[in-house]
C-alpha positions in Angstrom: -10.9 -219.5 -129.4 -9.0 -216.4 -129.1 -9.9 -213.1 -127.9 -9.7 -212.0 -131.6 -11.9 -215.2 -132.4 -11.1 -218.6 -133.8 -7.9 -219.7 -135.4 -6.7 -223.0 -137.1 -4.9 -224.5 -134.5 -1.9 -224.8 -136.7 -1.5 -220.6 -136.3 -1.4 -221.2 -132.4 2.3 -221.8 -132.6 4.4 -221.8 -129.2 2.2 -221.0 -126.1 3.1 -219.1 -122.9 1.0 -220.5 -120.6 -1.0 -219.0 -117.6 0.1 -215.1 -117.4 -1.0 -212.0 -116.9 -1.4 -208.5 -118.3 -3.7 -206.8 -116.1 -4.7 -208.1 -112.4 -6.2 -205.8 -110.2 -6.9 -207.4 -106.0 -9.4 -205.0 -104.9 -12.5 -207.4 -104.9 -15.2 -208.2 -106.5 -17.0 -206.2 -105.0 -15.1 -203.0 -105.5 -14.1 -203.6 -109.6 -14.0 -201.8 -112.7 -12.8 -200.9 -115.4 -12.4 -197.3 -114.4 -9.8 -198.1 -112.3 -6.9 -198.5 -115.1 -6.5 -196.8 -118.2 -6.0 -199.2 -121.1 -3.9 -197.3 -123.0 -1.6 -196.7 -119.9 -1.4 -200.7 -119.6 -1.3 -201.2 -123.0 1.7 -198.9 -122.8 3.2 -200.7 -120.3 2.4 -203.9 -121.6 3.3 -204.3 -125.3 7.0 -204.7 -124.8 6.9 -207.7 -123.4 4.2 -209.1 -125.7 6.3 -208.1 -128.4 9.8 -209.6 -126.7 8.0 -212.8 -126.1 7.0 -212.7 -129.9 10.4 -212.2 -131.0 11.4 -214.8 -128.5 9.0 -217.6 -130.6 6.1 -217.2 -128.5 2.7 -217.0 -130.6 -0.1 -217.7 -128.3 -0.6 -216.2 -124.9 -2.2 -217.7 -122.0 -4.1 -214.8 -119.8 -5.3 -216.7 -117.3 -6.9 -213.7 -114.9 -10.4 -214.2 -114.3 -13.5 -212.2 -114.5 -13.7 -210.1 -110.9 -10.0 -210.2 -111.2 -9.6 -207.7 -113.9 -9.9 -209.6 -116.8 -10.3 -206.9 -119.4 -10.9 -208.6 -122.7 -11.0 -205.2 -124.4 -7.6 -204.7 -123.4 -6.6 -208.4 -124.7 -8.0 -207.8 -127.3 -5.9 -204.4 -128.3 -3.1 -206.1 -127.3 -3.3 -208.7 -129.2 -3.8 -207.1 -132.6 -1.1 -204.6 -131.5 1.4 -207.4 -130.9 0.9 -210.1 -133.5 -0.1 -212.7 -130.9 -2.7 -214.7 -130.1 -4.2 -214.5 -126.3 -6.4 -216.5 -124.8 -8.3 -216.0 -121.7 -10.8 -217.8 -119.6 -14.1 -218.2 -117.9 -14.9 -218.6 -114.0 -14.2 -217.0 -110.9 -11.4 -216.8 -108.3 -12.4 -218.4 -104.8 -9.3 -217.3 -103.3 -8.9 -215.2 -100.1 -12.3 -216.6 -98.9 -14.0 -215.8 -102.1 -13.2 -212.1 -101.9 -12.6 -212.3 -105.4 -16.4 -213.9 -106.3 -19.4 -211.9 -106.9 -22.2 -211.7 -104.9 -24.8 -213.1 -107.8 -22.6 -216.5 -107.7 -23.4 -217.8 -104.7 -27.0 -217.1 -105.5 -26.9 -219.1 -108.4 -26.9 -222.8 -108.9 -24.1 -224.9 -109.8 -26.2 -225.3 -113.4 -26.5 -221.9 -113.8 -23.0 -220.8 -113.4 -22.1 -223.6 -115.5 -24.4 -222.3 -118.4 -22.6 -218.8 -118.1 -19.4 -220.1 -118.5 -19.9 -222.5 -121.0 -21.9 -219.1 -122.8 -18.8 -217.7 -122.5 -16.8 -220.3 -124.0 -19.4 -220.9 -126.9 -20.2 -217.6 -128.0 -17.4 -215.4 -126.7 -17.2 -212.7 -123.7 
């Protein structure tokens, strides 16, 4: 599944596996979206979408996570700006002891984070 929504995986094509187009380190507990401008990044950004198209690339791998500035707005422009197909992921980053996980998860169970992801997954984010 794409950010734009399903393809046949014969239109995937060459992949560029785990990137990024946006990361932003401030914490969970201090993100949002306010604190980019899409079009700024989008700006910045769909040069090198477009050089890795024209390179062979047709599927891109965004691999930031959600409390780590994953934007799917912004993937989303991108892609349909570019031509190429990104794909993005569910779950959080436990990194720099969990600075980068939201409070709610570790209120939650293992089975209920699983069911958010796997929401995620099934019906898009």
């Amino acid at each position: 599944m794409t950010v734009n929504g399903i393809i046949p995986s014969s239109s995937a094509g060459v992949f560029l596996t785990h990137e990024h187009l946006l990361v932003d380190f401030i914490g969970a507990d201090s993100l949002s979206a306010d604190r980019w401008k899409r079009e700024e990044v989008v700006q910045k950004m769909l040069p090198f979408l477009l050089e890795a198209k024209e390179s062979g690339c047709q599927t891109f791998v965004d691999c930031t996570p959600d409390y780590l500035g994953r934007d799917v707005l912004l993937l989303q422009e991108l892609s349909k700006l570019s031509g190429v197909n990104i794909l993005t992921n569910t779950g959080f980053y436990g990194a720099v002891d969990n600075k980068f996980v939201p409070r709610f998860a570790f209120d939650e169970s293992a089975g209920q984070l699983a069911e958010r992801w796997i929401n995620e997954w099934e019906h898009g984010i």
